[in-house]
C-alpha positions in Angstrom: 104.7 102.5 115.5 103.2 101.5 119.0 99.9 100.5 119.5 99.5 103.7 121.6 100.8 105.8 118.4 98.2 104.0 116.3 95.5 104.8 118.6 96.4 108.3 118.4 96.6 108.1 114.6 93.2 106.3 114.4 91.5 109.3 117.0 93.1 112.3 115.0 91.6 111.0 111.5 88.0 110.3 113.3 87.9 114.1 114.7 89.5 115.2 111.5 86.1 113.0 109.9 83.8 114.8 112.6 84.8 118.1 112.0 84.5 118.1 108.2 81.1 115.8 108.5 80.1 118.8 110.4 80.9 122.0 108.6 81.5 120.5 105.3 84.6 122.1 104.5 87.6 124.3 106.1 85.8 127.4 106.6 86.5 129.6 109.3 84.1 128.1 111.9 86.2 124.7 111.4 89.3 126.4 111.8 88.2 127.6 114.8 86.8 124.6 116.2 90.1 123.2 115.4 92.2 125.5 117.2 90.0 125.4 119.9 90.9 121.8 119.9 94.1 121.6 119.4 94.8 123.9 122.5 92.7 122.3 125.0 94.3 119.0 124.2 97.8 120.8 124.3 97.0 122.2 127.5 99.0 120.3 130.4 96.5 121.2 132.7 93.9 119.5 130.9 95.0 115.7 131.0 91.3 115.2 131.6 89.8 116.2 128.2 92.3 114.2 127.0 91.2 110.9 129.2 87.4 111.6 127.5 88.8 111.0 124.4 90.8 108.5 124.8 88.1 107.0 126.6 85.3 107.5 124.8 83.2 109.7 127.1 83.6 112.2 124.6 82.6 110.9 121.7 84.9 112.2 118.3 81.7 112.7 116.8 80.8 115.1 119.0 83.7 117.1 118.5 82.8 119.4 116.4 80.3 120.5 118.6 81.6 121.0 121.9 81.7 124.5 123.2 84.9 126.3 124.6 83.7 125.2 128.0 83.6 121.9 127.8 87.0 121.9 126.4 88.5 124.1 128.7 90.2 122.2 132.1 88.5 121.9 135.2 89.7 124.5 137.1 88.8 127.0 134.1 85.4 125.7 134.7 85.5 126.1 138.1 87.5 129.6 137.6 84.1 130.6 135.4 81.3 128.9 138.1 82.8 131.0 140.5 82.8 134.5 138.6 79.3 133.8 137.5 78.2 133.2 141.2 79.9 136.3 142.5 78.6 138.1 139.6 74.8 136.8 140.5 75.7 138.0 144.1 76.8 141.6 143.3 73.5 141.6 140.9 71.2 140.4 143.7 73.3 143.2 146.3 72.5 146.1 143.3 68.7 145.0 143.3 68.1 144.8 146.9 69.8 148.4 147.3 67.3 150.1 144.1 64.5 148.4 146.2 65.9 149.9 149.3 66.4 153.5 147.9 62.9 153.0 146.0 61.0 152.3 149.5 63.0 155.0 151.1 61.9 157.3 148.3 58.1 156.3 148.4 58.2 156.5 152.5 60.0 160.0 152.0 57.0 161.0 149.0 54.2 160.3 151.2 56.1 161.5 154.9 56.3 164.9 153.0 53.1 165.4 150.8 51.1 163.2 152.6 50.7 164.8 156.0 
């Protein structure tokens, strides 16, 4: 086995230590944190979660608490940001549209019953 295999080897066991230290046994919630691993580290387009690991910016004993998010590859991320922001924009079009239908309403009230 390569030093590179044993690397590997050594980094599996420590998640697989993290993830039990952190839910105690294989319930559901680890099974799910696991899965959620295992496919963010299988995806191709996600060479960078990998690098974190490898490199330590992600620590393994913080893997069993990372969020789908910070799993997920950048351009998921990104992907999200974007929807979010659009999603904020349409909100923010909505609101300015009830206030503009509310003033009209009110100027409308007091044109009519006001005069």
């Amino acid at each position: 086995m390569s030093g590179q295999d044993v690397f590997r080897v050594e980094l599996a066991v420590s998640m697989e230590t993290a993830l039990l230290k952190h839910f105690g046994t294989t319930n559901t919630e680890y099974r799910k944190q696991w899965f959620l691993l295992l496919t963010n580290l299988n995806d191709p387009h996600n060479a960078e979660l990998r690098q974190r690991l490898y490199s330590g910016e992600l620590a393994t004993e913080d893997i069993a608490t990372v969020d789908e998010l910070q799993l997920a590859p950048k351009a998921v991320r990104d992907k999200r940001d974007l929807l979010i922001k659009d999603a904020n924009a349409s909100r923010e079009t909505d609101i300015n549209q009830v206030r503009n239908t509310k003033t009209k309403i009110y100027r409308q009230y007091h044109l009519y019953f006001m005069n």
